[in-house]
C-alpha positions as CSV (number, residue, x, y, z in Angstrom):
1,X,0.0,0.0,0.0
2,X,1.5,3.8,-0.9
3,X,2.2,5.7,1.8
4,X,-0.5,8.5,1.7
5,X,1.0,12.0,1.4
6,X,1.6,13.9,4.9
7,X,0.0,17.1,5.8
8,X,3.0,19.2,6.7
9,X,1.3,20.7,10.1
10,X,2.8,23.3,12.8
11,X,1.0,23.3,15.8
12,X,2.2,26.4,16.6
13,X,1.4,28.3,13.2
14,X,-2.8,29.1,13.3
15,X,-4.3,27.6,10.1
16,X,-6.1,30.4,8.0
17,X,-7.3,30.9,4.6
18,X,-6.3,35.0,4.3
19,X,-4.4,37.7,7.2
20,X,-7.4,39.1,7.7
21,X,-8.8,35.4,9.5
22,X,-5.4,34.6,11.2
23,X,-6.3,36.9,13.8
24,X,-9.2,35.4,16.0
25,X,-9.1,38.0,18.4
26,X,-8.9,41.7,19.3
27,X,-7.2,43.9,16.6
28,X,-4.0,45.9,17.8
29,X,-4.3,49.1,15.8
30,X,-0.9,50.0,17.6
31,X,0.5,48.0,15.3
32,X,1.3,48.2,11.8
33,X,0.1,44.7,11.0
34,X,-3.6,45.2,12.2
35,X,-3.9,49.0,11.1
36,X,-3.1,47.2,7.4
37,X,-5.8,44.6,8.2
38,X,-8.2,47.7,8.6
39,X,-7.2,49.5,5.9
40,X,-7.8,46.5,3.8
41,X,-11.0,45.4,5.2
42,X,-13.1,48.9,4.3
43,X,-11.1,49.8,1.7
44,X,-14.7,50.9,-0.8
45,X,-15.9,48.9,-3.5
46,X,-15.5,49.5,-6.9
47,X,-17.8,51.0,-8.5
48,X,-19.7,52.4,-6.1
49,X,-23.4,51.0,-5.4
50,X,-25.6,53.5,-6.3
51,X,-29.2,52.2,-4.7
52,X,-29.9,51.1,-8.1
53,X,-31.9,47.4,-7.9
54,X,-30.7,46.4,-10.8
55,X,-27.1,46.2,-9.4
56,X,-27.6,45.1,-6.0
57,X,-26.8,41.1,-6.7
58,X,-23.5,42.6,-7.5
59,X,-22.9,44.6,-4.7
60,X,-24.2,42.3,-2.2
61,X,-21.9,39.8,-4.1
62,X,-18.8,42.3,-3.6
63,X,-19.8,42.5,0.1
64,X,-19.9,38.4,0.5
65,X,-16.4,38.1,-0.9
66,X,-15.3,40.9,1.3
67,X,-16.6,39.1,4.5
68,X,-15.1,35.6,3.5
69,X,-11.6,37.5,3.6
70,X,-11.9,39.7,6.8
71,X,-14.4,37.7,9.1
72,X,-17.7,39.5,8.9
73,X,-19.9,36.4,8.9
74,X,-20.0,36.5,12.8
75,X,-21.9,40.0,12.6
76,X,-24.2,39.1,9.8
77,X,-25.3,35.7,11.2
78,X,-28.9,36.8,12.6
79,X,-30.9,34.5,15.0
80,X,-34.6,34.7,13.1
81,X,-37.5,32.6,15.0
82,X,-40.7,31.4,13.0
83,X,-43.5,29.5,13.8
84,X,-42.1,28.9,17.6
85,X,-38.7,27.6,15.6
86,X,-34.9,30.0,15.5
87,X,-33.0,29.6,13.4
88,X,-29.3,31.3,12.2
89,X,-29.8,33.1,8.8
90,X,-26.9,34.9,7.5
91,X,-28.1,38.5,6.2
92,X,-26.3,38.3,3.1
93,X,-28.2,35.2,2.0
94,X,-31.5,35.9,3.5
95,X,-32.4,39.7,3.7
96,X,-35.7,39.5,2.5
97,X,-36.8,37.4,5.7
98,X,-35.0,39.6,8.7
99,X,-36.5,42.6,10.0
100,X,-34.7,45.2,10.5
101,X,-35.4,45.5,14.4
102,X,-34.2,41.9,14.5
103,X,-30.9,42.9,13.3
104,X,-30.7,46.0,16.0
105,X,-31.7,43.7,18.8
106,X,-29.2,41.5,18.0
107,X,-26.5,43.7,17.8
108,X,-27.2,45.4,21.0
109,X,-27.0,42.3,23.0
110,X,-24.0,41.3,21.5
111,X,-21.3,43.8,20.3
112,X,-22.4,47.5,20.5
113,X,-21.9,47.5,24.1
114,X,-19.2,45.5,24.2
115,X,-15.0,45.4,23.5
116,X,-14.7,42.4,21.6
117,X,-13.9,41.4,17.8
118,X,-17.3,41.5,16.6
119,X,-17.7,45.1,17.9
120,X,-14.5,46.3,15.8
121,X,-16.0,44.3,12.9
122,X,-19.3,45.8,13.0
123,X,-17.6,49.0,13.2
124,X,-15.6,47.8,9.2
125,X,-18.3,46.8,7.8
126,X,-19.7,50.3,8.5
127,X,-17.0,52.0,7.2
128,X,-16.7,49.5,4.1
129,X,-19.9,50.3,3.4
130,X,-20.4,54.0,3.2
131,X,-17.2,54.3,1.5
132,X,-18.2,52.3,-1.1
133,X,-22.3,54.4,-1.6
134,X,-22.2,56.7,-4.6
135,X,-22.2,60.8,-3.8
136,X,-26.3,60.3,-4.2
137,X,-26.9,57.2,-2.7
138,X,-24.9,58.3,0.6
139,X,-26.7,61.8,1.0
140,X,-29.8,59.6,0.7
141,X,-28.9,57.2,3.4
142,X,-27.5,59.8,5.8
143,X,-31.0,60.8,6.2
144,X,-31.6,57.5,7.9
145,X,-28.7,57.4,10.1
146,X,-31.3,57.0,13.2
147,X,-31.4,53.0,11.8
148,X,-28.4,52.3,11.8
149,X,-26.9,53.9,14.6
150,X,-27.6,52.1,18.3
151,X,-27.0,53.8,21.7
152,X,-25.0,56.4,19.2
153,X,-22.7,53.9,17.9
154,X,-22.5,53.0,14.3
155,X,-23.7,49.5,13.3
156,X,-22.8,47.6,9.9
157,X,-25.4,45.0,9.6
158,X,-28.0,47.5,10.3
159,X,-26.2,49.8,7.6
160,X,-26.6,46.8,5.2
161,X,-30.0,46.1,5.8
162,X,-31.0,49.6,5.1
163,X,-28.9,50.1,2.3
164,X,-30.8,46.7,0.7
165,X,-34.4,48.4,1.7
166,X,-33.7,51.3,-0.2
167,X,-32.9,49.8,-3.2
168,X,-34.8,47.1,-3.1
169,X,-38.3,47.0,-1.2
170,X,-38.7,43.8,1.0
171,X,-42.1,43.4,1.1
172,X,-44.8,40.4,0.1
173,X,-45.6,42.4,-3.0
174,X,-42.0,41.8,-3.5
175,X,-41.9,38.6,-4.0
176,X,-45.0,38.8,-6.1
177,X,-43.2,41.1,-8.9
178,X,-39.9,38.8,-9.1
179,X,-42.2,36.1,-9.8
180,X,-43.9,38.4,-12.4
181,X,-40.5,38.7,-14.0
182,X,-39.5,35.5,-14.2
183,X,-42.7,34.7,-15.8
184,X,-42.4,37.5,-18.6
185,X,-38.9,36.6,-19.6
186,X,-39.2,36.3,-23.0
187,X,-40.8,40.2,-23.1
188,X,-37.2,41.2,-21.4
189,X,-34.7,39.4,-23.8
190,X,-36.6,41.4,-27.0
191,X,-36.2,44.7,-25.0
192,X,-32.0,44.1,-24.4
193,X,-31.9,42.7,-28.2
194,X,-31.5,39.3,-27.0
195,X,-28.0,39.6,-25.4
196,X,-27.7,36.4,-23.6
197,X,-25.2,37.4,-21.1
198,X,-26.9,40.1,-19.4
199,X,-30.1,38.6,-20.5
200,X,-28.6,35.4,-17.4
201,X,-26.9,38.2,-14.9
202,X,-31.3,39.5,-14.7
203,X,-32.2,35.9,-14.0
204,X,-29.7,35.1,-11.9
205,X,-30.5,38.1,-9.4
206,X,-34.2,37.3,-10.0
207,X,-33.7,34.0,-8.3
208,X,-31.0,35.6,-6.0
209,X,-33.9,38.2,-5.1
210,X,-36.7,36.0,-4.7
211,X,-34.2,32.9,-2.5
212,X,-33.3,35.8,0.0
213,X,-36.7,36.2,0.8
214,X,-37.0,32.1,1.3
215,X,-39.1,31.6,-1.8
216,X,-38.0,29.7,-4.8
217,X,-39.4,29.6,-8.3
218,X,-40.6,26.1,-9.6
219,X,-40.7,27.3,-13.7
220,X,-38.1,28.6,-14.2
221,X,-36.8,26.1,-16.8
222,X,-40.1,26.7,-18.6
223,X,-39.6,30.5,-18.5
224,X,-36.1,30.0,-20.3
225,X,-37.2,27.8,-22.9
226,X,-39.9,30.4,-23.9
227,X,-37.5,33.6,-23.5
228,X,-34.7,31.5,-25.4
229,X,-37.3,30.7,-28.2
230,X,-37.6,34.3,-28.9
231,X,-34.4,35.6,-29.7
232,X,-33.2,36.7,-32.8
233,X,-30.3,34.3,-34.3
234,X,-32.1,32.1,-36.2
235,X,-29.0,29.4,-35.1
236,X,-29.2,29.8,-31.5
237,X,-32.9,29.7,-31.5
238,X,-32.3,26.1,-33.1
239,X,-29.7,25.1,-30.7
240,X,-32.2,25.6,-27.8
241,X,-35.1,24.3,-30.0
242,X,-32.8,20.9,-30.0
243,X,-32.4,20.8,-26.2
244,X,-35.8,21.7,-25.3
245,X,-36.7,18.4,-27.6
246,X,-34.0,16.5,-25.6
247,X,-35.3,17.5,-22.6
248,X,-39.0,16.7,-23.4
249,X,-38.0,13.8,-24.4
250,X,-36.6,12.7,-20.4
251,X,-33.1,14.0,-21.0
252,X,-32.5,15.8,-17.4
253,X,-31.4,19.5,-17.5
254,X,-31.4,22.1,-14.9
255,X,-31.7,25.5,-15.1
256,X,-28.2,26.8,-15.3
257,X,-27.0,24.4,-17.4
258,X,-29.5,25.7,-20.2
259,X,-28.2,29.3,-19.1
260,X,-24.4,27.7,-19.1
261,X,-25.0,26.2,-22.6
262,X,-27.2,29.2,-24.1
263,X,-24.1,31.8,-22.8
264,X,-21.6,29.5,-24.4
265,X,-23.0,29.5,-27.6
266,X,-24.0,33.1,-28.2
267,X,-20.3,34.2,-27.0
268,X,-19.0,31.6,-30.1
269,X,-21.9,33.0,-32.0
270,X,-20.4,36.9,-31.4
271,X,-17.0,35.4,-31.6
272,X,-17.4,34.0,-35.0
273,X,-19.1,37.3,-36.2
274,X,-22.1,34.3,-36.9
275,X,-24.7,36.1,-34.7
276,X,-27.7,37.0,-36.1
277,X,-26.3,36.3,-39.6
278,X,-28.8,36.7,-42.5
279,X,-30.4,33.3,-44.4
280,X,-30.1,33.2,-48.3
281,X,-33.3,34.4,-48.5
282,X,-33.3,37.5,-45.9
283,X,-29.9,38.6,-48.0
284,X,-31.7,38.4,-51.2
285,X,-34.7,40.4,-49.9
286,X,-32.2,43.5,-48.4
287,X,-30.4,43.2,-52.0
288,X,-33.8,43.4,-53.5
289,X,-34.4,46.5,-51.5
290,X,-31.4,48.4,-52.0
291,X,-31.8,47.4,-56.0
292,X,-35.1,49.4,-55.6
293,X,-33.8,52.5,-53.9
294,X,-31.0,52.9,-56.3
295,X,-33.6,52.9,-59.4
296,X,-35.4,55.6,-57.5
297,X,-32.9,57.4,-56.5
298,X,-31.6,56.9,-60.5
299,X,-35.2,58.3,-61.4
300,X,-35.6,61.3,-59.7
301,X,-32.7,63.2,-61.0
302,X,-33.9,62.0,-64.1
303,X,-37.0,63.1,-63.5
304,X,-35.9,66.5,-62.1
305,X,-33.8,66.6,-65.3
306,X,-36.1,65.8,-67.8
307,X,-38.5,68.5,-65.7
308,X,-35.7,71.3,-65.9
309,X,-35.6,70.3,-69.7
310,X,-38.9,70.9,-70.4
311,X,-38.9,74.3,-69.1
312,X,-36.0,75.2,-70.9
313,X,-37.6,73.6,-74.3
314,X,-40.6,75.6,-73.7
315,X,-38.6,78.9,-73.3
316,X,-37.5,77.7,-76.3
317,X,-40.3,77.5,-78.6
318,X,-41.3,80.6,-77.2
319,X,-38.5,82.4,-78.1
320,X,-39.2,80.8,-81.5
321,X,-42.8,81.2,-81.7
322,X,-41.9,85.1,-81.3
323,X,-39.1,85.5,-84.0
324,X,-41.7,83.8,-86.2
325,X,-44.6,85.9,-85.5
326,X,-44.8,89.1,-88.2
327,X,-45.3,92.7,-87.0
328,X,-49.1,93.0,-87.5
329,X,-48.8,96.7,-85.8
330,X,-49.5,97.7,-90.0
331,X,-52.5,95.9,-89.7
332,X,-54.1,97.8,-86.9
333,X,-56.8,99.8,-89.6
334,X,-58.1,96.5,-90.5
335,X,-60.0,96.2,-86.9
336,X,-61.2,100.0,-87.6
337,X,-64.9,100.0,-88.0
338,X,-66.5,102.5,-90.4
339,X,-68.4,105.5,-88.5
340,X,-71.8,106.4,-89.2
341,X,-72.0,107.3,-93.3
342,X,-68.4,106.4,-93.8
343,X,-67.8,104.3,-96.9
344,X,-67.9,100.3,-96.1
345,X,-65.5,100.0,-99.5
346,X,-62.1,101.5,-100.3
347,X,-59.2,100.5,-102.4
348,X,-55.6,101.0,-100.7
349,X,-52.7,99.8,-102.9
350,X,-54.8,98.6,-105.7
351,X,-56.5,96.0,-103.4
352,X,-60.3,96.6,-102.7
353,X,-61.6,96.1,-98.8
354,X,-65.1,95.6,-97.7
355,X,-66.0,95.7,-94.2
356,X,-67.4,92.9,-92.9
357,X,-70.0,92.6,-90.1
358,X,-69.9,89.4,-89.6
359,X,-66.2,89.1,-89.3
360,X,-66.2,92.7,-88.2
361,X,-63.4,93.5,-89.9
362,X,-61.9,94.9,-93.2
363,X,-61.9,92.2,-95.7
364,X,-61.7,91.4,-99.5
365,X,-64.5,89.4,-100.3
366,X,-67.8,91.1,-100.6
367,X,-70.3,91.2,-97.4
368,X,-72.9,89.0,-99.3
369,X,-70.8,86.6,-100.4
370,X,-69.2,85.8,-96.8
371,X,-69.2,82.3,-95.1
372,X,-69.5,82.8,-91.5
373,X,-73.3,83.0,-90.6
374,X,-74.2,85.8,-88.7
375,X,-74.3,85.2,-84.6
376,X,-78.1,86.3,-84.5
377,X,-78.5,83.7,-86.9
378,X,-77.4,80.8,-84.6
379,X,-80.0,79.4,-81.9
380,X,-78.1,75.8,-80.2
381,X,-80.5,73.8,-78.8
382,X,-77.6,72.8,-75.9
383,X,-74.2,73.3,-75.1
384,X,-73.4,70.3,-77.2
385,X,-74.7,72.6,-80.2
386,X,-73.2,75.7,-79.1
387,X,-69.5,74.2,-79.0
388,X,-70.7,72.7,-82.9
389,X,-71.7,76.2,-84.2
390,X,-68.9,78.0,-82.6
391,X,-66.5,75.0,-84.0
392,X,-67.5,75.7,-87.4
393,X,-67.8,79.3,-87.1
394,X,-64.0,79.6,-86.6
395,X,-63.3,77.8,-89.1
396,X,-65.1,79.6,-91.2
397,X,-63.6,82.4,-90.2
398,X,-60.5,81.0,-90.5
399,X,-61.5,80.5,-93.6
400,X,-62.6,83.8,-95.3
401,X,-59.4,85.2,-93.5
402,X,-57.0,82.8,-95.5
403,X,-59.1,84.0,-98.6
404,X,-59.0,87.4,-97.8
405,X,-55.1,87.3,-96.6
């Protein structure tokens, strides 16, 4: 048989996982060694909590690993009793189910009054955690210093539990809106464009939320499948499709190993620049589209072009138009009725002119002789008749003018 490795072990060397632990009892801030324990210990948090719910898992998360390095457990270990039955709840874990007097009345019994490690903890965890409060989330909380001070002496536990009430309200209702949450997943992915990592940090502080106040969901699984289902990538939506069918088919699967596996395969997704990557036929329809715009954006300067050239062509033919048309200004006399016993016949240059009443002008062929009926004459029975008559009037009167000209 091997000989099984030896534990190398000095009984007079205390076993401890960080400085901050070695020391089991009072802190000598006369020495170096323990004022660099206290610096450490409430040296603030970065970034600075700023009451915000949304962040709270983190910072209470920041706080736990802060405790497993200096101690604080001792302080934030809470004696609850229900239904007749205590029990030790540590507040970090279960804030939603101590009271805030609890925490006071424990602390006064214990440490406040007292000159012992758990009163010089109390007194870090304080400091840690006003240091590490925003600018607005510290003016906010100094209003409240009442709570979390006993017999004048500043208490950390009491800090954090007030700190958590203000960000986060622990009541019944509570617990009702987590569940409402979790049950309206798939309504939160579409709002964050279906990014599965912080889509997973929401659940997570869901759960985290709703186990602190000794409640536990029992669909949760459910409620991922159907927010999963939902996302945009046409490949990861497949990929979860496939292990829902696994799972409905007895395969067993948890919770977090369907958010593991979902985080794993949008990062590669991203990674690969795969995610959300068009199908053949989505490609084809935003090439169709930009095909079109082009052709109308082609088209309208052409239009506008073709617009501008018909202005110009008509400036054009105007200008034409006018160099053709002869200086009638000679003509003028030709309009000139004759007055009262004025002759209605004279010759000028050898041409002989009649006036005409029914063209009302000075013409050459004799009065009796003329074409164009006179308007008296002319009784339409409708419009349709009066458009006729005057249709062929004109061009009567075009005519005789032709004649005459």
């Amino acid at each position: 048989m091997a000989d099984e490795p030896q534990a190398n072990v000095d009984a007079n060397i205390p076993f401890a996982l960080a400085p901050g632990l070695a020391i089991t009892g009072l802190l000598d801030f006369s020495t170096k060694e323990h004022i660099k324990i206290f610096e450490n210990a409430t040296k603030p948090l970065e970034p600075k909590f700023d009451l915000q719910a949304k962040n709270m898992h983190v910072f209470i998360g920041q706080i736990r690993d802060r405790t497993n390095l200096y101690g604080y457990n001792s302080i934030l270990t809470i004696p609850v009793t229900k239904n007749n039955i205590t029990s030790d709840l540590n507040l970090l874990d279960h804030y939603g189910e101590i009271p805030l007097e609890q925490i006071r009345a424990h602390a006064k019994t214990t440490w406040v009054n007292s000159s012992n490690r758990n009163t010089q903890n109390a007194f870090m965890l304080f400091n840690l955690l006003k240091d590490s409060l925003s600018s607005e989330a510290k003016a906010i909380i100094q209003n409240m210093d009442n709570q979390y001070t006993i017999d004048g002496k500043p208490d950390g536990p009491s800090l954090l539990k007030i700190i958590i009430m203000k960000a986060h309200v622990d009541t019944r209702a509570t617990s009702t809106v987590i569940r409402m949450n979790l049950s309206s997943l798939d309504t939160y992915i579409q709002s964050i464009n279906s990014n599965i990592s912080t889509f997973n940090e929401y659940v997570r502080a869901q759960v985290y939320s709703l186990a602190a106040r000794g409640e536990e969901t029992q669909d949760l699984l459910v409620n991922l499948f159907k927010a999963y289902a939902v996302v945009s990538d046409q490949s990861f939506r497949m990929y979860i499709n496939d292990h829902q069918n696994r799972y409905d088919d007895g395969e067993e699967l948890t919770a977090d190993q369907l958010m593991l596996r979902a985080e794993n395969k949008y990062k590669a997704l991203v990674e690969r620049d795969q995610w959300n990557l068009k199908s053949k036929e989505e490609e084809q329809i935003v090439a169709l589209n930009a095909e079109i715009k082009k052709l109308q954006l082609v088209k309208k300067p052409q239009m506008n072009k073709n617009k501008k050239g018909s202005k110009n062509n008509k400036k054009k033919y105007e200008a034409k138009d006018k160099k053709k048309a002869p200086n009638n200004k000679k003509d003028d006399w030709k309009h000139v009725s004759p007055k009262g016993s004025d002759n209605k016949t004279k010759v000028i240059d050898g041409v002989t002119w009649h006036w005409c009443p029914n063209h009302k002008r000075w013409v050459q062929h004799n009065p009796s002789e003329c074409r164009l009926k006179p308007e008296s004459s002319i009784k339409p029975s409708n419009n349709e008749g009066t458009k006729k008559v005057s249709f062929s009037s004109q061009l009567e009167y075009q005519s005789d003018s032709s004649d005459d000209e």
